[in-house]
C-alpha positions as CSV (number, residue, x, y, z in Angstrom):
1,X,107.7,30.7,115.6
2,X,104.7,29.1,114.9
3,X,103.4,26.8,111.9
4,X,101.3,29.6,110.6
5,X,103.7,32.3,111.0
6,X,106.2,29.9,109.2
7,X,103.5,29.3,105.7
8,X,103.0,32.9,105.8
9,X,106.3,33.7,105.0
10,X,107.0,31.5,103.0
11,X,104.1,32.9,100.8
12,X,105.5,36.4,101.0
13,X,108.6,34.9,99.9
14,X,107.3,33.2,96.7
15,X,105.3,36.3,95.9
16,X,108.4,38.5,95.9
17,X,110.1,36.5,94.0
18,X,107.4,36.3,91.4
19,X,106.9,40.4,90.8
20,X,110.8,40.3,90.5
21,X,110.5,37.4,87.8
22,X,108.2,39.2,85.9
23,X,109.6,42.9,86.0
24,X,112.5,40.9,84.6
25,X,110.9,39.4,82.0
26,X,109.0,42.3,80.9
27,X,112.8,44.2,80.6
28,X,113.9,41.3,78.2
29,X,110.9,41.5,76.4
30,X,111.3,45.4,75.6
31,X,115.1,45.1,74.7
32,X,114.2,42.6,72.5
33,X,111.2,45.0,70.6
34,X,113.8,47.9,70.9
35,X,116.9,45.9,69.1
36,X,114.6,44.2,66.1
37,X,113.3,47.9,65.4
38,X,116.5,50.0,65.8
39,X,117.4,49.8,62.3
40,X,113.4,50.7,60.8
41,X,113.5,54.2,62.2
42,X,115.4,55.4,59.5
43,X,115.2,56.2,56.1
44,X,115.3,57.8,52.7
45,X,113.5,58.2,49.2
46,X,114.3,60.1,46.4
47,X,112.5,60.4,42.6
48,X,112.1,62.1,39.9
49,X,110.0,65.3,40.1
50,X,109.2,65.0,36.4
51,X,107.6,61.8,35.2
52,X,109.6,60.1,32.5
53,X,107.1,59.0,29.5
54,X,107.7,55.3,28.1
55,X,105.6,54.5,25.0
56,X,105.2,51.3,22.7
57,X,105.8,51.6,19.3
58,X,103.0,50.6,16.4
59,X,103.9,47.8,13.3
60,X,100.6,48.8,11.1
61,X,100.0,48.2,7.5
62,X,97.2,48.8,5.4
63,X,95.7,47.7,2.1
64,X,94.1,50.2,-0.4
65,X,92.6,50.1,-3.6
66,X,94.6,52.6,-6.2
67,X,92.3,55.4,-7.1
68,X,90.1,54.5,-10.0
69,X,91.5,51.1,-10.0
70,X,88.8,48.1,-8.9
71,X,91.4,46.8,-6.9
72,X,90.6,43.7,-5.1
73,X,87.4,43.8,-4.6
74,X,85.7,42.9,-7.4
75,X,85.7,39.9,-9.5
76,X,87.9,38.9,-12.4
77,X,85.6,37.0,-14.5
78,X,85.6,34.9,-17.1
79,X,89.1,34.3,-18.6
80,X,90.2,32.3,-21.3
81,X,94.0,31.6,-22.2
82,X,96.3,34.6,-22.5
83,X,93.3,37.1,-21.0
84,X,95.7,39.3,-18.3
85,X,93.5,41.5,-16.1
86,X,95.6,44.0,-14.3
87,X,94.9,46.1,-10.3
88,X,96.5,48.8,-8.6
89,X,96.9,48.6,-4.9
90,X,99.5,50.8,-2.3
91,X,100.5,48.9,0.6
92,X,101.0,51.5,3.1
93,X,103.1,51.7,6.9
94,X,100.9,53.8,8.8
95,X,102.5,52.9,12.0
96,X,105.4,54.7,14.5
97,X,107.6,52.0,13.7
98,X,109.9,51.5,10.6
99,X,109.8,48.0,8.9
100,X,111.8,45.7,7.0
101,X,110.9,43.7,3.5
102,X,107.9,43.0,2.2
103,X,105.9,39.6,1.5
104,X,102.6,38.2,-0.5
105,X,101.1,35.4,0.0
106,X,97.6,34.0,-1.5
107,X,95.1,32.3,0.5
108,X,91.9,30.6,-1.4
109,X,89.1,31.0,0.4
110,X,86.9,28.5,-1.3
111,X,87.4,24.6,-2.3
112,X,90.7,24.7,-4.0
113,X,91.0,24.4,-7.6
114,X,93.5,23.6,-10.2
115,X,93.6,27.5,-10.7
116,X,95.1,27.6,-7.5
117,X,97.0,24.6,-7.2
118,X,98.0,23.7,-11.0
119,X,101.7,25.4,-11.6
120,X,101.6,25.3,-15.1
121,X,97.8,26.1,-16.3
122,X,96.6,27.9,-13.6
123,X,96.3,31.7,-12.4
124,X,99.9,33.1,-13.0
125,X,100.7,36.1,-11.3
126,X,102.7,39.3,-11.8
127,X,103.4,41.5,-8.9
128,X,105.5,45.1,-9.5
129,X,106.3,48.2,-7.4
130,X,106.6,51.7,-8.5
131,X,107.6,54.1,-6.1
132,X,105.0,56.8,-6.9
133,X,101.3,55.7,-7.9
134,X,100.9,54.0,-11.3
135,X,99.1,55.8,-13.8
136,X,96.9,54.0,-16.5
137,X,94.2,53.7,-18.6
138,X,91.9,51.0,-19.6
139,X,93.5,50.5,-22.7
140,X,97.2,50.8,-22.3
141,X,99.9,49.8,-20.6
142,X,100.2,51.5,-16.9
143,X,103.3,53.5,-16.5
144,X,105.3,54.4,-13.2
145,X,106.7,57.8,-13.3
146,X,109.1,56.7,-10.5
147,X,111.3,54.0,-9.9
148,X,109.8,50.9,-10.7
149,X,110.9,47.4,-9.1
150,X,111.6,44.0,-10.2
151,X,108.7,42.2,-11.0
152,X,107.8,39.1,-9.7
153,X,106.4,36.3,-11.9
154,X,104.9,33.3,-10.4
155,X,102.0,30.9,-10.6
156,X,99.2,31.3,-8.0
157,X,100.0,28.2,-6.6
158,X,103.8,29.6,-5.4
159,X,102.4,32.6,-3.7
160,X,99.4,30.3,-2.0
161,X,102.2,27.7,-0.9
162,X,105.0,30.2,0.5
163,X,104.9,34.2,1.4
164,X,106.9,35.9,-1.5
165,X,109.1,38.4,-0.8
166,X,108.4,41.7,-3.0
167,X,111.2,43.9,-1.1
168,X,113.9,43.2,1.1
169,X,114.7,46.0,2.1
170,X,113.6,48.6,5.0
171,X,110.3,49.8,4.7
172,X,109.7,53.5,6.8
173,X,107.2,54.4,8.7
174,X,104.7,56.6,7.1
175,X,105.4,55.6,3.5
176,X,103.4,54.1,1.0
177,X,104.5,51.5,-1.9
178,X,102.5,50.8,-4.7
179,X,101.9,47.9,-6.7
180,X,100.5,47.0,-10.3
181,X,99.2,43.2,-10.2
182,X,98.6,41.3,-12.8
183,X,96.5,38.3,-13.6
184,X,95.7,35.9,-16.1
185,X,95.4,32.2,-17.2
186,X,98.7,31.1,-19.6
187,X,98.5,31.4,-23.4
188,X,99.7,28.1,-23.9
189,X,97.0,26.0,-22.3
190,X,95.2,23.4,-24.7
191,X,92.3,22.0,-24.6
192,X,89.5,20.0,-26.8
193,X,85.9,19.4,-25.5
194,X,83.9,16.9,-26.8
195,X,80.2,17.1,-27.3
196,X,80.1,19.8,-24.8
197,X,82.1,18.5,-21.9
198,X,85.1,19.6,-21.3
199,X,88.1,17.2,-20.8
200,X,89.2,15.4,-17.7
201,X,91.4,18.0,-15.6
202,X,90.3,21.5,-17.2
203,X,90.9,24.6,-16.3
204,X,87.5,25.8,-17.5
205,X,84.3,26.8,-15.5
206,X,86.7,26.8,-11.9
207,X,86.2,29.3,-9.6
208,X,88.5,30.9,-6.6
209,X,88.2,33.7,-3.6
210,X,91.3,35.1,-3.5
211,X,92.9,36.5,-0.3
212,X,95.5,38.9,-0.7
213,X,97.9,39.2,2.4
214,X,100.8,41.2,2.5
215,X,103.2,41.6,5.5
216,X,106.4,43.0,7.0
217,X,108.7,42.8,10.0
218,X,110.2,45.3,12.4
219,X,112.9,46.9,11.9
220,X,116.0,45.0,14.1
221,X,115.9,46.0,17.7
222,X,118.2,48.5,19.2
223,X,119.7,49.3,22.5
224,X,120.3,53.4,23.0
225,X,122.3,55.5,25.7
226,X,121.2,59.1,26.2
């Protein structure tokens, strides 16, 4: 056999060798695509054919003026000792949510003065509930023809320091409270101006902006099983 004979078969040899390689590798190659995806042909869903509707509950409260009272709009002017000037607001929970207890606090909204921050001479205030609204005229005493709460007495400087609480209890949704409250300056305060100034420390000419903010919590949370 010759050289050439010899190189040619050789080649053949090789080349045969090669297709069989590669059929090979191209039979590994599709066992390995068809064992990774054996277990993807298959599967199952299921839902409900009626949505289910999940809402969020609302904590709202509002502030309102008492009809025919002034409320808090409008200015309380020029008190001396012992004057008490009296508003009627309701305090109502328009949200979807029940709440629990109810708080005032006072915030002055201009410089602070002693009418805010002096305890013992300045603005003293009254806060009481009546479960229906209070009725009144100018020139007597307001009357609840409900149930009336507890009234809370304090100076203006407690209710600016720390919220008060005016009920503890729960407060439903879609009720209304109403409340009489009652400012003044104290009776006892004593003072002497000299020559037309007024002494070191008074309580006269002061002014204040009063914020009135009342709030309330949610009722507790609860877990349900239906």
């Amino acid at each position: 056999m010759s050289r050439k004979q010899t190189a040619t078969g050789a080649a053949r040899h090789a080349g045969v060798l090669k297709t069989v390689a590669g059929i090979a590798a191209t039979a590994v190659a599709g066992l390995a695509i068809t064992s990774s995806g054996v277990y993807a042909l298959l599967k199952a869903q299921a839902f409900n054919s009626t949505a289910e509707q999940v809402t969020s509950g609302t904590l709202l409260l509002t502030l309102n003026d008492t009809a025919g009272s002034a409320g808090f709009s409008q200015i309380v002017g020029n008190l001396a000792p012992g004057d008490v000037v009296t508003r009627f607001v309701s305090v109502a929970n328009t949200g979807t949510l029940d709440g629990v207890g109810l708080n005032l606090q006072l915030t002055d909204q201009a410089a602070a003065t002693a009418l805010t921050t002096d305890a013992t001479n300045g603005l003293q205030v009254t806060v009481q509930s009546c479960s229906v609204a209070w009725t009144w005229t100018a020139s007597t005493a307001a009357s609840c023809g409900g149930t009336t709460g507890t009234a809370t007495a304090l100076p203006a400087a407690t209710f600016k320091g720390t919220p008060q609480t005016l009920a503890a209890g729960a407060f439903a949704k879609q009720t209304t409270q109403y409340y009489k409250v009652s400012l003044g300056l104290p009776a006892s305060i004593t003072e002497t101006s000299v020559n037309g100034t007024a002494p070191a420390g008074t309580i006269q000419g002061l002014s204040s902006s009063l914020r009135w903010t009342f709030s309330m919590d949610q009722r507790a949370a609860v877990s349900l099983n239906s």
